[in-house]
Structure formats: structure tokens, C-alpha cells
N, C-alpha and C positions, 0 to 999 in steps of 0.2 A: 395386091396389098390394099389393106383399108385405108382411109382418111387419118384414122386416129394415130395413137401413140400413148406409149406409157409411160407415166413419171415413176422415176425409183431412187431410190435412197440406198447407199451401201454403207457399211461399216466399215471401215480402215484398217488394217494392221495397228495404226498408232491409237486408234478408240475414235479417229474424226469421222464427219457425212460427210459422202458426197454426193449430191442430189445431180440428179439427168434426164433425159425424157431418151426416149428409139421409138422407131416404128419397128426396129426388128424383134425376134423373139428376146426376151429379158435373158435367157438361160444364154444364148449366144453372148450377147451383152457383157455380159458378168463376167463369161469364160475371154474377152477380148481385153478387158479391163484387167483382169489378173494372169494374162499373158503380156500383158506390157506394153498391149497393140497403140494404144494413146499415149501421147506425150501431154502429160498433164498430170493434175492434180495425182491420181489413185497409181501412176506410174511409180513413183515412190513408197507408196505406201499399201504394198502388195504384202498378203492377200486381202482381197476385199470379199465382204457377207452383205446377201440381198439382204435388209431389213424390212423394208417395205416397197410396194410396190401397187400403184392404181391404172388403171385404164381410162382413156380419155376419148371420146368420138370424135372431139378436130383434135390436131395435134397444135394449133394456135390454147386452146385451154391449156393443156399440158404443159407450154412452153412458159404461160401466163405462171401457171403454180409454180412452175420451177423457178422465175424470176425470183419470186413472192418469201417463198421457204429460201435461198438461199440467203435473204435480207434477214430472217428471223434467229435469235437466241438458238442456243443449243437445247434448254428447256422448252422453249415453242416446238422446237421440230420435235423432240420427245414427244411431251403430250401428242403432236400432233400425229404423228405414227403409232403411238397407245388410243389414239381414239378419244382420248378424254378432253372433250372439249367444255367441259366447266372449265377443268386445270390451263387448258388454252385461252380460255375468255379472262378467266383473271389474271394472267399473264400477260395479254394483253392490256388489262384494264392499267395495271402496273406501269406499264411502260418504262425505257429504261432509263428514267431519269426519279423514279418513286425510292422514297429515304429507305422502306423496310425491305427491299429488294434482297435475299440473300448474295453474297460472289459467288461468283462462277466455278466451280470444283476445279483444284488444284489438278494439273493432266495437262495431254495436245487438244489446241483449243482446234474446233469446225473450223472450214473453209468461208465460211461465210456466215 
């Protein structure tokens, strides 16, 4: 087994992320998450959909990003899974204390 590890994002049954890193294969991952093998978060909220997923060379990066993204909006993680890092930076620039900030869409809010 490599050094690395992948950071992956799923989508819930209720519409939440939940963000994780593995060394093992993602496809195993997924299928352990939505057999109910954790007690945690996606336990409840089965089935869960890879949305995204990146590969890391240490698994200390990996576990960094996952900190990172777990701290961020539900809009952050979006963009940040679309790629669209203009929409990332100005969300950022925003921050969540800026008066033109839209709310948060009515729904189950993220884990984090």
C-alpha cells in the first residue's frame, strides 16, 4: 500500500456531505458506508453517492483538506467540488459575517 490516501466527499440520503479521506480503495469505502459498517455520521443517512473524490501522495495532505472542507459553507464545498474556483474565492472574500451574503437554502443542513 502507498503513502497516500484519498479525500472524498458523499452525498446523503437527506442531500448532506460528508467529507473523509481511506487509503483503501474508494469503491470498497462507499460500499462500507452504505452497509452501515461505521457508526457515525452516513450511518443514518444511507444511501450515500461519491460526489467527489481526489488523491493525495501523503495522507497527512489529505487529512489536512479534510480538516479544511469540513470547516467550510455548504456553498464552499460546492464550488469547491465544481471546480469553480472564482465562485470559491469570492465566497471566500465574503466571509460569513458580509451583510449581502444570501441564507442558506431551506433543507438538511451539512455536517460541518
Amino acid at each position: 500500500m502507498t503513502e497516500g490516501a484519498y479525500l472524498y466527499i458523499l452525498r446523503c440520503a437527506d442531500g448532506s456531505y460528508y467529507i473523509g479521506t481511506t487509503r483503501t480503495e474508494l469503491e470498497f469505502r462507499i460500499a462500507q458506508h452504505n452497509a452501515g459498517t461505521f457508526d457515525g455520521y452516513t450511518k443514518s443517512r444511507r444511501p450515500v453517492t461519491l460526489v467527489f473524490s481526489q488523491w493525495f501522495d501523503r495522507i497527512t495532505d489529505a487529512i489536512e483538506c479534510e480538516r479544511k472542507l469540513k470547516k467550510w459553507s455548504r456553498a464552499k464545498k460546492e464550488a469547491f467540488m465544481r471546480g469553480d474556483f472564482a465562485e470559491l474565492h469570492e465566497l471566500a472574500k465574503r466571509g460569513s459575517h458580509h451583510p449581502s451574503r444570501r441564507p442558506p437554502p431551506a433543507g438538511p443542513q451539512d455536517e460541518g
